[in-house]
C-alpha positions in Angstrom: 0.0 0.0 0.0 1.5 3.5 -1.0 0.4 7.0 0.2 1.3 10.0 -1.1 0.3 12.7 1.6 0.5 16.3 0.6 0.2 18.9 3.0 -2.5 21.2 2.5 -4.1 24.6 3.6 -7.3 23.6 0.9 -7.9 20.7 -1.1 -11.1 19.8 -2.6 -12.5 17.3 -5.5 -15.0 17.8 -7.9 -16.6 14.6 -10.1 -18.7 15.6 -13.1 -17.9 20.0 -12.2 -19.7 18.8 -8.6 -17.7 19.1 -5.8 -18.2 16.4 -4.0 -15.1 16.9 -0.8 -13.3 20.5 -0.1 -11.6 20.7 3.5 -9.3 23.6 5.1 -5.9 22.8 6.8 -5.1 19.2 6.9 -3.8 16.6 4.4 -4.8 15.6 1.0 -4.1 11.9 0.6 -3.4 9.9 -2.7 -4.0 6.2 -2.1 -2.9 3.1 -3.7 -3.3 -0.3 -3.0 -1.2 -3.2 -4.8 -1.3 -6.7 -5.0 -1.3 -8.5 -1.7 -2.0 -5.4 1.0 -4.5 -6.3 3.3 -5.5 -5.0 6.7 -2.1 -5.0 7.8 -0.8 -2.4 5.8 -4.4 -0.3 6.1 -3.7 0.0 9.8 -0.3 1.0 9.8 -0.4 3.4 7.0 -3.5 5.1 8.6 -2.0 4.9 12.5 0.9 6.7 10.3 -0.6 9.1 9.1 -2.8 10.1 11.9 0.5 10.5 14.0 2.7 11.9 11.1 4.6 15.1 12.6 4.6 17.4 9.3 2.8 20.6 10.5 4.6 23.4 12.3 4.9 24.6 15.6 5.0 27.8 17.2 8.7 27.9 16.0 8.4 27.0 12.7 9.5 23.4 13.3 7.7 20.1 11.8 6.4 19.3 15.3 2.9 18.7 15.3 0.3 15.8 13.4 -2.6 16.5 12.0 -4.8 15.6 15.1 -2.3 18.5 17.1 -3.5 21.0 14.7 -7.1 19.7 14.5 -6.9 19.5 10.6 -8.6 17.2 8.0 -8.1 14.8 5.8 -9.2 13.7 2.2 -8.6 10.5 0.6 -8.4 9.9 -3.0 -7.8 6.0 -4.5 -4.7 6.7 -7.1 -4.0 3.5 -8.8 -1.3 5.2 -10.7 0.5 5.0 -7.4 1.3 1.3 -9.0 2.5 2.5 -12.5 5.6 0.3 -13.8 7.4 2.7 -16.1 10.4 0.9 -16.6 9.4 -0.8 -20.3 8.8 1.9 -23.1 6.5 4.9 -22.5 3.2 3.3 -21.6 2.9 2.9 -17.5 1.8 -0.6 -16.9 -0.3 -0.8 -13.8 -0.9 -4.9 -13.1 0.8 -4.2 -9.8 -2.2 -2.4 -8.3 -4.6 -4.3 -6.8 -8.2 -5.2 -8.8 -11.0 -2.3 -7.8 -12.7 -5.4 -5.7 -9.7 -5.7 -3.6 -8.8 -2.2 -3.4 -11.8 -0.5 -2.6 -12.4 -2.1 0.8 -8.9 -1.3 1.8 -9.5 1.9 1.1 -12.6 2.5 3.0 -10.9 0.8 5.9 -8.0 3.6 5.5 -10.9 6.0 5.3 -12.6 4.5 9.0 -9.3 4.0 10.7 -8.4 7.3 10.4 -11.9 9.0 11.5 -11.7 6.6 14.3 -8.8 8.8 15.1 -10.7 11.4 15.7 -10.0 13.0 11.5 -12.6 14.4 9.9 -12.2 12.4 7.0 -13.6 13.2 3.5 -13.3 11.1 0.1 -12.7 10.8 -3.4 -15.5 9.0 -5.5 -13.7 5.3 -5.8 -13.2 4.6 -9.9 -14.5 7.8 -10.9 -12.5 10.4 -13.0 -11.9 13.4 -10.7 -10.3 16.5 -10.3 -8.3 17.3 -7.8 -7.6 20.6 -6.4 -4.7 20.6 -4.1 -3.1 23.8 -2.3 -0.2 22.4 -1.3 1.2 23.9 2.1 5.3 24.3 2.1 5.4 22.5 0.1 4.8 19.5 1.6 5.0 16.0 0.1 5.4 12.6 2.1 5.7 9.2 0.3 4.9 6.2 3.1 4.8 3.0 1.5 4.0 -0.7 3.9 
């Protein structure tokens, strides 16, 4: 399982020109889920990211999580995260997992993390979106498990 976190003071995502998810401060989180993850990963990556210290403190240091600075959260499913580039131009993607797999990983992701006390908002799972991401810093954190 692979996040891409990004650091945010907005983020919001529109399906269709609907915006469906728009949050202040907080994170914007790309998630992809490859062959083989299961709950295992889902927990830590969320527990991870709850507890991640990547927002500043009073002086400017990378002190505090997102729960210190009462911030929010969305999470988008990125298959791309998968994409095999190494053979000719055309990304290969058979390393992420199939949407039936994936999608109730990424839910879980999605609970875990509200159970953390995040308000959590999502993407539209296997839906073409648009992403609008105000990236804070900036701020970008890869966490793969």
């Amino acid at each position: 399982m692979r996040a891409l976190i990004q650091r945010v003071s907005k983020a919001s995502v529109a399906v269709e020109g609907q915006t469906i998810s728009s949050i202040g401060k907080g994170l914007l989180i790309l998630l992809g889920v490859g062959h083989g993850d299961r709950e295992e990963q889902t927990a830590f990556l969320a527990e991870k990211t709850a507890h991640l210290r990547i927002f500043e403190d009073e002086q400017g240091k990378t002190n505090l999580s997102i729960l210190d600075v009462q911030g929010e959260a969305i999470v988008v499913s990125q298959f791309t995260l998968y994409a095999n580039t190494q053979k000719g131009r055309r990304p290969s993607f058979i390393d992420a997992a199939l949407p039936d797999v994936a999608e109730p990983l990424v839910n879980r992701f999605v609970e875990l993390l509200r159970s953390h006390g995040i308000p959590t908002q999502t993407g539209q799972f296997g839906a073409h979106m648009e992403v609008e991401i105000h990236n804070d810093g900036p701020v970008t954190i890869w966490l793969e498990k």
